[in-house]
PyMOL Python script that loads the backbone (N, CA, C, O; Angstrom):
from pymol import cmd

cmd.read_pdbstr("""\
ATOM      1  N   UNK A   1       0.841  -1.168   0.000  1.00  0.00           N
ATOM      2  CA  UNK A   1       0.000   0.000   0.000  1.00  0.00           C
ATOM      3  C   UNK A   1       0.890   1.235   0.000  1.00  0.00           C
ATOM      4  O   UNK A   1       1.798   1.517   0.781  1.00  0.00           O
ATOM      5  N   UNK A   2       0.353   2.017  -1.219  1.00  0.00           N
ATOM      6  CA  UNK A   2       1.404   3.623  -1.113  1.00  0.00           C
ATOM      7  C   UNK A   2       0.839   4.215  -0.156  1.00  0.00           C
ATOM      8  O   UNK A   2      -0.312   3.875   0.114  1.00  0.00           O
ATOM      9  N   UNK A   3       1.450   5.201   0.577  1.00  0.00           N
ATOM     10  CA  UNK A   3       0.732   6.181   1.436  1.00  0.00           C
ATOM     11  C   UNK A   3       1.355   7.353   0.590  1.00  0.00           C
ATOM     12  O   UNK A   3       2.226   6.993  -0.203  1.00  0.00           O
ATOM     13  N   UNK A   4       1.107   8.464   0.618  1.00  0.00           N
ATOM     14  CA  UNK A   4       1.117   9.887   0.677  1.00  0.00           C
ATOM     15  C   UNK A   4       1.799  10.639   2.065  1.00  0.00           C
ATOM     16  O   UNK A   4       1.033  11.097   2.913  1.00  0.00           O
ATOM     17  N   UNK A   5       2.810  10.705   2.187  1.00  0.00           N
ATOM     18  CA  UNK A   5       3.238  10.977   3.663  1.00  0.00           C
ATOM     19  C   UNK A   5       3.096  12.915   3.297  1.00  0.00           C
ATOM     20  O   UNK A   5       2.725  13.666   4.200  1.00  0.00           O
ATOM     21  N   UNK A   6       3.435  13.434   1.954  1.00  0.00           N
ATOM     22  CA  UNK A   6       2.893  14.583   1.971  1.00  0.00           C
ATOM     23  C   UNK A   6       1.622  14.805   2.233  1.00  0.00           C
ATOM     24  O   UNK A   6       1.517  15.818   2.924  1.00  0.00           O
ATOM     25  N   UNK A   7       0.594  14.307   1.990  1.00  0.00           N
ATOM     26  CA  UNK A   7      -0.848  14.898   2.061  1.00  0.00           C
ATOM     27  C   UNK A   7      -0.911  14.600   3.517  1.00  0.00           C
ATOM     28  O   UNK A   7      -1.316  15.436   4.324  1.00  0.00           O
ATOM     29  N   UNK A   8      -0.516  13.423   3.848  1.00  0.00           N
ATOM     30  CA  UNK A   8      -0.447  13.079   5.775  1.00  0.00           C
ATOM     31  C   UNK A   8      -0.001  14.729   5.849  1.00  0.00           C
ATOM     32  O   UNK A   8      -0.794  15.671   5.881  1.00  0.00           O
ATOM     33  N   UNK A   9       1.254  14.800   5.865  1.00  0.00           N
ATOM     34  CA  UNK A   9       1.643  16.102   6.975  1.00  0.00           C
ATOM     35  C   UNK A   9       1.108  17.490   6.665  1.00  0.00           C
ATOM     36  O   UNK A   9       1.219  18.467   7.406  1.00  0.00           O
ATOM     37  N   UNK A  10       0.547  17.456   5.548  1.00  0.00           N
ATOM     38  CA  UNK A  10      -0.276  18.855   5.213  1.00  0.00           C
ATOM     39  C   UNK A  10      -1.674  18.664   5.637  1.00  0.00           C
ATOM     40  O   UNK A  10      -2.279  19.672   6.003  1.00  0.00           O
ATOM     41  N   UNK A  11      -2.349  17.405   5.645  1.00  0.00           N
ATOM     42  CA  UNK A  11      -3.291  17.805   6.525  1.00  0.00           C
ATOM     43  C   UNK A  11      -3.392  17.557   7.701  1.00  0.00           C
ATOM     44  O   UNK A  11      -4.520  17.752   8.153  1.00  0.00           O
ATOM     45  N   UNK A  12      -2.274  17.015   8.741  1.00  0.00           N
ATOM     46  CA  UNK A  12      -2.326  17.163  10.288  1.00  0.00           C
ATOM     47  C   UNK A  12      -1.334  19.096  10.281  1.00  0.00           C
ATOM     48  O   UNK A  12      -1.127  19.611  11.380  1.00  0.00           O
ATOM     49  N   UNK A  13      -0.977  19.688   9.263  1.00  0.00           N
ATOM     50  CA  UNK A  13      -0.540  20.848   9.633  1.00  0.00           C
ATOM     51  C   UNK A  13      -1.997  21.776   9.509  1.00  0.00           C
ATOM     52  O   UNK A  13      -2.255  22.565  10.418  1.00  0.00           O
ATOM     53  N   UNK A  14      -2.851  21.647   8.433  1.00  0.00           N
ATOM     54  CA  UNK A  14      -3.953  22.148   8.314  1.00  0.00           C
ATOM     55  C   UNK A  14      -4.914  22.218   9.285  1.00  0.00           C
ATOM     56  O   UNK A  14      -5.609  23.205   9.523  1.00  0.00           O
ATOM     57  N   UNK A  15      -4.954  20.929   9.966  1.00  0.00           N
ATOM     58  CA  UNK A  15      -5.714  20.545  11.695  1.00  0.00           C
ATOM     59  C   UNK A  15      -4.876  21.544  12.386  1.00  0.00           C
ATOM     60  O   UNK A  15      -5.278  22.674  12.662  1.00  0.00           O
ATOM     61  N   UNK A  16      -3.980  21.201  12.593  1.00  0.00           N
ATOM     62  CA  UNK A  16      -3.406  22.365  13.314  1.00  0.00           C
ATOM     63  C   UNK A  16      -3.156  23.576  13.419  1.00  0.00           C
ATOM     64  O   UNK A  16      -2.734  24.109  14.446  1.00  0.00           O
ATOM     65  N   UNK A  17      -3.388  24.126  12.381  1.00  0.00           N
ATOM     66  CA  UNK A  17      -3.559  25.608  12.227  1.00  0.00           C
ATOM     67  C   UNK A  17      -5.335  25.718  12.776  1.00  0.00           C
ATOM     68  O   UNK A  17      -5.678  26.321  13.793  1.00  0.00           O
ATOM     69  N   UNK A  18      -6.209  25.049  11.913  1.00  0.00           N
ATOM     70  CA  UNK A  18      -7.603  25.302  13.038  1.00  0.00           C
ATOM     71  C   UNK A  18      -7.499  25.085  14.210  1.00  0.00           C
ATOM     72  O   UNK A  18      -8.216  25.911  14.775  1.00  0.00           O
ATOM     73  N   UNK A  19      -6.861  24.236  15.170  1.00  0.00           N
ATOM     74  CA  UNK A  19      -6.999  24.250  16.464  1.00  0.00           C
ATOM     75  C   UNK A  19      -6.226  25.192  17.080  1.00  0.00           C
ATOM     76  O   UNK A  19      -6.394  25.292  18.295  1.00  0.00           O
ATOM     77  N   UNK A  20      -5.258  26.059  16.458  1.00  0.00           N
ATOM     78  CA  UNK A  20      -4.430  27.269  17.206  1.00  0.00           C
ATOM     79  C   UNK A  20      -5.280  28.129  17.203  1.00  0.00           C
ATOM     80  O   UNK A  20      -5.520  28.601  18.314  1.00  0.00           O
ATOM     81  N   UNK A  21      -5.807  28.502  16.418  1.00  0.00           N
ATOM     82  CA  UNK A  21      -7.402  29.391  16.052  1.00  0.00           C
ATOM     83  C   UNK A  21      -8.112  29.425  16.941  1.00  0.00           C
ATOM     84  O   UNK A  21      -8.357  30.442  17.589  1.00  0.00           O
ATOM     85  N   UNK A  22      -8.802  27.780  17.237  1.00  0.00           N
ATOM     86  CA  UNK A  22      -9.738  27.701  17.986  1.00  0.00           C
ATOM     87  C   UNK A  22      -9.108  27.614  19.769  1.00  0.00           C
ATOM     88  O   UNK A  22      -9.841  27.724  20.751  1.00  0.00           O
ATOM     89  N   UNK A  23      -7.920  27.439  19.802  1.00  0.00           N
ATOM     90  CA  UNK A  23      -7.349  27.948  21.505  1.00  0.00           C
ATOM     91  C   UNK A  23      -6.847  29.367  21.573  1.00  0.00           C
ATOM     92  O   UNK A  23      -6.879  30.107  22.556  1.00  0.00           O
ATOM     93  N   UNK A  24      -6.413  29.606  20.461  1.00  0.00           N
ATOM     94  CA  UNK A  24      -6.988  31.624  20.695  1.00  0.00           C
ATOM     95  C   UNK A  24      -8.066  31.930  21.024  1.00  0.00           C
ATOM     96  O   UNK A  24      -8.288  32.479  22.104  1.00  0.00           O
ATOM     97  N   UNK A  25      -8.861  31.676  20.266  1.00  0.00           N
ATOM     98  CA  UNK A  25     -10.314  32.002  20.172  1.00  0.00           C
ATOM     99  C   UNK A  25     -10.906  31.774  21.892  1.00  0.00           C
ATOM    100  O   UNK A  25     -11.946  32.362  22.188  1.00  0.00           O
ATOM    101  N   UNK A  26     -10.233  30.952  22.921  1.00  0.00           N
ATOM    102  CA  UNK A  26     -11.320  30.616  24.073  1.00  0.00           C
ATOM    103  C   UNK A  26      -9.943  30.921  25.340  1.00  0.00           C
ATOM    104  O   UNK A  26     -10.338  30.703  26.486  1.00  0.00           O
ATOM    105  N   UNK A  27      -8.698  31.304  25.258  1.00  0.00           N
ATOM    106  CA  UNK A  27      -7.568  31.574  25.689  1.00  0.00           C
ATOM    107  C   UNK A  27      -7.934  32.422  26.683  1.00  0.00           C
ATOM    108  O   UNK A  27      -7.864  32.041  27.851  1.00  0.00           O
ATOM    109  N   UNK A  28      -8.476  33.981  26.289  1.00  0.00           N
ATOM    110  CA  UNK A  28      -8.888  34.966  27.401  1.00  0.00           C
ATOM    111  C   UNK A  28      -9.709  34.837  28.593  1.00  0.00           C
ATOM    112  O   UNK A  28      -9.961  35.485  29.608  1.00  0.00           O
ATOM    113  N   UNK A  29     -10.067  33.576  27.972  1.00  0.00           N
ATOM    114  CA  UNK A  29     -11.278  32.894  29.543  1.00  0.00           C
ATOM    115  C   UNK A  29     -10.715  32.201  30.278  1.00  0.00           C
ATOM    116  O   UNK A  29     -11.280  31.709  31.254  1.00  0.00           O
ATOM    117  N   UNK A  30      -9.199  31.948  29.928  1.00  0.00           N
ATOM    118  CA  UNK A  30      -8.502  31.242  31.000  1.00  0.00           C
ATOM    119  C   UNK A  30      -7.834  31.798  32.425  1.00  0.00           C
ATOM    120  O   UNK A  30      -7.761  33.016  32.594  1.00  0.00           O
ATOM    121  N   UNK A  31      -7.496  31.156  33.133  1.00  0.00           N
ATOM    122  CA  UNK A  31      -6.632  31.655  34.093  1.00  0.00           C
ATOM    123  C   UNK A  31      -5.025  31.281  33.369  1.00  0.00           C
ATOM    124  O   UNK A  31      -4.835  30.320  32.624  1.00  0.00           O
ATOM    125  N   UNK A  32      -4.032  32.216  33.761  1.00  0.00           N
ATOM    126  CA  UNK A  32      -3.319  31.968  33.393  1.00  0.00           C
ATOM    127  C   UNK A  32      -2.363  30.995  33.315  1.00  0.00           C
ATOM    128  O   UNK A  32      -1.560  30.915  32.386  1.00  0.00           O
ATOM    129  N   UNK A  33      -2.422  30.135  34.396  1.00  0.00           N
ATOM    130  CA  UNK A  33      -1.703  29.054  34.433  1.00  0.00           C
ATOM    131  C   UNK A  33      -2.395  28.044  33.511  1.00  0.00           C
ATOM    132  O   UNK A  33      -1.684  27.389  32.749  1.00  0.00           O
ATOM    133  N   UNK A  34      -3.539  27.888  33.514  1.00  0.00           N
ATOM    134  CA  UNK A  34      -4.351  27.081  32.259  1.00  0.00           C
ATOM    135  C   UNK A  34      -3.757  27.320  31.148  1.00  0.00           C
ATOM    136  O   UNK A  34      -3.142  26.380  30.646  1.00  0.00           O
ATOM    137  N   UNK A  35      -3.769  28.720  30.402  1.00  0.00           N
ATOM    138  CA  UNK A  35      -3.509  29.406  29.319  1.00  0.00           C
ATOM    139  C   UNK A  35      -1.861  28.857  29.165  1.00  0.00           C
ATOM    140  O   UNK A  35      -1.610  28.193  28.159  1.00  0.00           O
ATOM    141  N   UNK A  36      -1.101  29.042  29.836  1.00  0.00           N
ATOM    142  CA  UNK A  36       0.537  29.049  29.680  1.00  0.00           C
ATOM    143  C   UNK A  36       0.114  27.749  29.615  1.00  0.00           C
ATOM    144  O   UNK A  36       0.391  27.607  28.424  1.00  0.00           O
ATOM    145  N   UNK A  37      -0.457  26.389  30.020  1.00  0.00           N
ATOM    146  CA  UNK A  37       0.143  25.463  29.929  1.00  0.00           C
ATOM    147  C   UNK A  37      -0.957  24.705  28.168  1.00  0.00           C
ATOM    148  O   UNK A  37      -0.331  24.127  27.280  1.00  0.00           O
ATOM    149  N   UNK A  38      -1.952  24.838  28.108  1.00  0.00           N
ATOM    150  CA  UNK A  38      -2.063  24.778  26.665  1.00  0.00           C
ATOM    151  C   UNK A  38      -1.428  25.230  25.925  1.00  0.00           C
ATOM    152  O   UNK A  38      -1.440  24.635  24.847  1.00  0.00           O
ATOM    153  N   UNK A  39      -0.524  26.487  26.006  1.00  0.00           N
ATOM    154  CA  UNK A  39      -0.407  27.192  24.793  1.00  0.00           C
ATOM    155  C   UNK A  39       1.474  26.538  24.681  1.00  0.00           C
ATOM    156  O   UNK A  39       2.185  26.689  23.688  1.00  0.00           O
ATOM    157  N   UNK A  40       1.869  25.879  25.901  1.00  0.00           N
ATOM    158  CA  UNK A  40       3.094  25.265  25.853  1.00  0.00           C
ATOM    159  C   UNK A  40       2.371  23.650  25.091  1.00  0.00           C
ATOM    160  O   UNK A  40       2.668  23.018  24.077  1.00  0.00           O
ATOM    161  N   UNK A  41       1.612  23.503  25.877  1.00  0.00           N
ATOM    162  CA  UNK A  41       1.134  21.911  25.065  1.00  0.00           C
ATOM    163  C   UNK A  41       1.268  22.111  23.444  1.00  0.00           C
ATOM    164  O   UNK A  41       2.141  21.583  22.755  1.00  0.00           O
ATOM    165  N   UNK A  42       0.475  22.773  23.085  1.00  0.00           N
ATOM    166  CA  UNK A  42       0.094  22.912  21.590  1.00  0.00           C
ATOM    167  C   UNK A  42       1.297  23.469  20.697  1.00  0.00           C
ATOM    168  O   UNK A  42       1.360  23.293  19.481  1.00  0.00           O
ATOM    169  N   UNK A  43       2.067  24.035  21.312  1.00  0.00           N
ATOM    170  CA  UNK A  43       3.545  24.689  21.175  1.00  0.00           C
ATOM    171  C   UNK A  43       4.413  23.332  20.247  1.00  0.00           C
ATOM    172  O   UNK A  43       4.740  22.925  19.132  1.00  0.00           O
ATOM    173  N   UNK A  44       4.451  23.056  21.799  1.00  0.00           N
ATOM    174  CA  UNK A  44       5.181  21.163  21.751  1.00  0.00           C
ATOM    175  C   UNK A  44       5.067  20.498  20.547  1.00  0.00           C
ATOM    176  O   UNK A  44       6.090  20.185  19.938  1.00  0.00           O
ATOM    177  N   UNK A  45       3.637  20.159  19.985  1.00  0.00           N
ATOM    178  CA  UNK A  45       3.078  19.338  19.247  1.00  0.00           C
ATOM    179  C   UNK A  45       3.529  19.798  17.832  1.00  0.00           C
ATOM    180  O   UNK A  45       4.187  19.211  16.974  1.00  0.00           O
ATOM    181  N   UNK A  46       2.803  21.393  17.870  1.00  0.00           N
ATOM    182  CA  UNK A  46       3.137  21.904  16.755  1.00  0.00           C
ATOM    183  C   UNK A  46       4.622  22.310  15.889  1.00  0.00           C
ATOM    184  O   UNK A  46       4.742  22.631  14.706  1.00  0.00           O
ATOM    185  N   UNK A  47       5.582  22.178  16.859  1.00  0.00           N
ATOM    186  CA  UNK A  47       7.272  21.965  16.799  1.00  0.00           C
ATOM    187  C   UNK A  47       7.471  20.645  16.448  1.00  0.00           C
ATOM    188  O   UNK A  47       8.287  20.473  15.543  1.00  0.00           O
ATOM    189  N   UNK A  48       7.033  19.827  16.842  1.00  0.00           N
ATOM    190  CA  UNK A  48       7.178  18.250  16.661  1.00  0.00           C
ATOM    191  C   UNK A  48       6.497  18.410  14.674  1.00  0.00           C
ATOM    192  O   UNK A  48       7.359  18.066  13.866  1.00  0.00           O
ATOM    193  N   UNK A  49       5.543  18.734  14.231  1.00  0.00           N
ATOM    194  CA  UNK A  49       5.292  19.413  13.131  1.00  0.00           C
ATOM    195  C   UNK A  49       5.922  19.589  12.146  1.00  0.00           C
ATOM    196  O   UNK A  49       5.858  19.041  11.046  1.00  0.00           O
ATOM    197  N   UNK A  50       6.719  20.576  12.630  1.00  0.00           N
ATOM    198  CA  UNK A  50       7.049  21.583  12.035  1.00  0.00           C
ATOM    199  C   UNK A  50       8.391  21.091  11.649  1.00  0.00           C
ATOM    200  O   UNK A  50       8.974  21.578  10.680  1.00  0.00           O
ATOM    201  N   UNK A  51       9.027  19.920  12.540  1.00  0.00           N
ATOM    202  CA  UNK A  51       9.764  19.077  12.398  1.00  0.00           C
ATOM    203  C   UNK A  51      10.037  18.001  11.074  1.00  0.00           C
ATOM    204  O   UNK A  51      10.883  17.859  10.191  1.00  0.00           O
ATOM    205  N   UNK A  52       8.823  17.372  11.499  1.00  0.00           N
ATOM    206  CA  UNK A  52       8.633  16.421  10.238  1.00  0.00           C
ATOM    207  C   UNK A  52       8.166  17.030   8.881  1.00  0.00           C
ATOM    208  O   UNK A  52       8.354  16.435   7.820  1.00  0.00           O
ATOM    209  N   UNK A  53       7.511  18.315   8.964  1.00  0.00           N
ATOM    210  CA  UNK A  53       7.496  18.483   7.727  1.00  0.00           C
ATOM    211  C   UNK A  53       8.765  19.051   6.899  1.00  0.00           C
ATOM    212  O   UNK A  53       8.791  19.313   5.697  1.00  0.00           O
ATOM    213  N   UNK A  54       9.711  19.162   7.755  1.00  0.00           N
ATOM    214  CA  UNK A  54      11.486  19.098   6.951  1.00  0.00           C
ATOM    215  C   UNK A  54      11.678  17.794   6.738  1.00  0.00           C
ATOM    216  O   UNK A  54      12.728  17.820   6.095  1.00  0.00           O
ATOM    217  N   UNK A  55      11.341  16.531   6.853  1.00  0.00           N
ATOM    218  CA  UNK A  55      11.954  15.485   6.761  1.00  0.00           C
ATOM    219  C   UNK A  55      11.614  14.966   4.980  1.00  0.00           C
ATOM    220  O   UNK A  55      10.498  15.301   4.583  1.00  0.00           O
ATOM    221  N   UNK A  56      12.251  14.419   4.252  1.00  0.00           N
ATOM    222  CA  UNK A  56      11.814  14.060   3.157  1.00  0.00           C
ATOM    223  C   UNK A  56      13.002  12.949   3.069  1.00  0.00           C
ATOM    224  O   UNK A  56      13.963  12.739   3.809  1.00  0.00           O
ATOM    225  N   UNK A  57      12.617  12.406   2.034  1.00  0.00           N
ATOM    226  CA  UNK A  57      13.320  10.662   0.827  1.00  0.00           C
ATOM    227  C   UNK A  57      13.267  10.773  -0.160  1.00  0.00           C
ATOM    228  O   UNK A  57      12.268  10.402  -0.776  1.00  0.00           O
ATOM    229  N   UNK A  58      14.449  11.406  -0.835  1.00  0.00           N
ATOM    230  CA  UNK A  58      14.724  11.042  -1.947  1.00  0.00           C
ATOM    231  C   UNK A  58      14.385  10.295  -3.030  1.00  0.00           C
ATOM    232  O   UNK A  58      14.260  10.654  -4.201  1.00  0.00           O
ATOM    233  N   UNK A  59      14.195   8.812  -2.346  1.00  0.00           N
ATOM    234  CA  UNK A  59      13.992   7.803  -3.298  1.00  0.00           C
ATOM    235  C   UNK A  59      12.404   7.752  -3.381  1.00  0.00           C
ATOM    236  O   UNK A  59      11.931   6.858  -4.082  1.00  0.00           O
ATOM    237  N   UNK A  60      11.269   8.894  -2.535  1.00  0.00           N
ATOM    238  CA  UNK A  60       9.997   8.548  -2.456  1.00  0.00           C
ATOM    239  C   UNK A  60       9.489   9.839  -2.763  1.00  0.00           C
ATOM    240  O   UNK A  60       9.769  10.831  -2.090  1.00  0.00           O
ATOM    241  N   UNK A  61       8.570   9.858  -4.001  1.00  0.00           N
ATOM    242  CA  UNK A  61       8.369  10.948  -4.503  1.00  0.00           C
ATOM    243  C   UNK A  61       7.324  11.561  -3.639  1.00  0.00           C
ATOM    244  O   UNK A  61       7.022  12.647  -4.133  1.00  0.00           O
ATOM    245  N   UNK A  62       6.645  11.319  -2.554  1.00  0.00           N
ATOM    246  CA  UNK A  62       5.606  11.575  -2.050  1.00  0.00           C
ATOM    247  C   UNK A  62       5.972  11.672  -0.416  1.00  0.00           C
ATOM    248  O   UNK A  62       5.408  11.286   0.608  1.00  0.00           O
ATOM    249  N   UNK A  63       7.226  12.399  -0.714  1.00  0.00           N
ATOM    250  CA  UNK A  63       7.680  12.132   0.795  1.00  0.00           C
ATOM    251  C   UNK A  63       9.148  13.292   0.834  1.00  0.00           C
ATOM    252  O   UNK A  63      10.286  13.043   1.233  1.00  0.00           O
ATOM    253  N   UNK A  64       8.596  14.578   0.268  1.00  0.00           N
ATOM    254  CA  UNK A  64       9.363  15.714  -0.148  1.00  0.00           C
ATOM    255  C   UNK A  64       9.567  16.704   1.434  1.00  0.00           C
ATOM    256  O   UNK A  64       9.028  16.509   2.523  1.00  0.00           O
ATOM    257  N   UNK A  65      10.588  17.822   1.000  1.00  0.00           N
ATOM    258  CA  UNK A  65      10.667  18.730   2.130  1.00  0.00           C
ATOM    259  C   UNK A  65       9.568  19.469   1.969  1.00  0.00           C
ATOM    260  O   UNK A  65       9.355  20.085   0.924  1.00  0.00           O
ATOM    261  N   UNK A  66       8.690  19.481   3.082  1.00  0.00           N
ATOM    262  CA  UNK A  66       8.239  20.410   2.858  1.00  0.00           C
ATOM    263  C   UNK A  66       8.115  21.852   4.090  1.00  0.00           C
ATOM    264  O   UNK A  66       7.233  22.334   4.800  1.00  0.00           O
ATOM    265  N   UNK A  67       8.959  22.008   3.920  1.00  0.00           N
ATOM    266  CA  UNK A  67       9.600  23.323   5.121  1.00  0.00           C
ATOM    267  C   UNK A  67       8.659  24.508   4.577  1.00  0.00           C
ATOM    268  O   UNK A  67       7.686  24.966   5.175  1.00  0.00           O
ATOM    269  N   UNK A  68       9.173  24.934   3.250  1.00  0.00           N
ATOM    270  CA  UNK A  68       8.753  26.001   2.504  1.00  0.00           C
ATOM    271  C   UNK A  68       7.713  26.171   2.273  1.00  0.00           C
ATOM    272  O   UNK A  68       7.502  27.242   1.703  1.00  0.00           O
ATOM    273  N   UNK A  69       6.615  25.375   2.521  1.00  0.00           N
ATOM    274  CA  UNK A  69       5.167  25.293   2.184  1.00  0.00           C
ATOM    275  C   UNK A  69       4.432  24.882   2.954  1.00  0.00           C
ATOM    276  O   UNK A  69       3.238  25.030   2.697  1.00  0.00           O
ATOM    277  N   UNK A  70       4.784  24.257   4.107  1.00  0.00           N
ATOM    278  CA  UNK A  70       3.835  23.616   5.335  1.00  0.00           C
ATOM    279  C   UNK A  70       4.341  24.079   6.477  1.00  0.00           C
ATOM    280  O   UNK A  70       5.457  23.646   6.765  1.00  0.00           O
ATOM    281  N   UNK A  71       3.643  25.139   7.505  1.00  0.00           N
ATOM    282  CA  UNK A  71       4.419  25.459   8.990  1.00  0.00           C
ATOM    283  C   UNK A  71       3.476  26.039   9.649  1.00  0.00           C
ATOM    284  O   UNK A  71       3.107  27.204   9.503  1.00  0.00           O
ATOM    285  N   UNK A  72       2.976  25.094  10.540  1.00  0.00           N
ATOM    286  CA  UNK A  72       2.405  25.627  11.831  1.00  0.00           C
ATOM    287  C   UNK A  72       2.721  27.030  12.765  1.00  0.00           C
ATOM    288  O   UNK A  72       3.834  26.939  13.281  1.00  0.00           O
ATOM    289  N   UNK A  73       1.953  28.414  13.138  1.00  0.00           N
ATOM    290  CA  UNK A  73       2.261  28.808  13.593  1.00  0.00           C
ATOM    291  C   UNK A  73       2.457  28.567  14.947  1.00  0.00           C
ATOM    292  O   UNK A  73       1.467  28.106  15.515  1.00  0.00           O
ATOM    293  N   UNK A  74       3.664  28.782  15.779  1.00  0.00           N
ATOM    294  CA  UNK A  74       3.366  28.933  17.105  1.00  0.00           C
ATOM    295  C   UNK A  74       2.539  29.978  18.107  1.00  0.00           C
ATOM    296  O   UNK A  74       2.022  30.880  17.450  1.00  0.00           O
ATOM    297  N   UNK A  75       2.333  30.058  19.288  1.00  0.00           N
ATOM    298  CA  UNK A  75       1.338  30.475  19.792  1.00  0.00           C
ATOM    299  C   UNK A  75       2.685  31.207  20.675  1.00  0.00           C
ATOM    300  O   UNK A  75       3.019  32.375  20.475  1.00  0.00           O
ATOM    301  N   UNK A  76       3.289  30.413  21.549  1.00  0.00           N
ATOM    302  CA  UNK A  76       4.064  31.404  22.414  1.00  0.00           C
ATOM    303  C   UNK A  76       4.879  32.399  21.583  1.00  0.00           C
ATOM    304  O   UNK A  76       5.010  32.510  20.364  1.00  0.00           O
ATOM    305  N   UNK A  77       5.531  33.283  22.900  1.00  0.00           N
ATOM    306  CA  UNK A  77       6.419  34.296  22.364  1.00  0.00           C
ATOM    307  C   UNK A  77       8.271  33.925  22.836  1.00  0.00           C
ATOM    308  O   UNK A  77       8.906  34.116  23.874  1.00  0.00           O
ATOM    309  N   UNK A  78       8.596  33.393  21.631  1.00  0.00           N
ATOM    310  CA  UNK A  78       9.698  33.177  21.869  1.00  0.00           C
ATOM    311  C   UNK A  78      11.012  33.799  21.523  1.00  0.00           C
ATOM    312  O   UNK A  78      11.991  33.238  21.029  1.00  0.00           O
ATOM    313  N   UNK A  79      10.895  34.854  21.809  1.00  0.00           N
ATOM    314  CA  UNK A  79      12.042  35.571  21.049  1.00  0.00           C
ATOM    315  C   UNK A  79      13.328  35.765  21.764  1.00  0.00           C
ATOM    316  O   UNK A  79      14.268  36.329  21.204  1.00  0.00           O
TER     317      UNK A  79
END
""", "prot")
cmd.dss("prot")
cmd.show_as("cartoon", "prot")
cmd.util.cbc("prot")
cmd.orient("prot")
């Protein structure tokens, strides 16, 4: 069975861009220790992401970098 490991990571990056949305979207109703620790959770996940979508194979045409075209924003401020 072929898989598509591009369309995999573009659409768990696509999920993930709606759910950063939707924990903005309900964030201000938190207390802050709630807030800091979702927004580190979702952080996490979305780095883990942002990760694999640099990973690619050569020998598998469906299994490219895709850095340049797929990236989760993060939520914290990390500068």
């Amino acid at each position: 069975m072929k898989v598509s490991v591009d369309g995999m990571r573009r659409n768990m990056t696509d999920d993930l861009t709606r759910l950063r949305e939707a924990i903005l979207s309900i964030t201000d109703n938190l207390y802050q220790d709630d807030k800091q620790e979702i927004i580190d959770s979702f952080d996490q996940v979305a780095c883990n992401q942002n990760s694999f979508n640099c990973m690619y194979d050569d020998e598998n045409p469906s299994f490219n970098d895709l850095r340049d075209s797929c990236e989760v924003e993060l939520i914290g401020d990390y500068d």
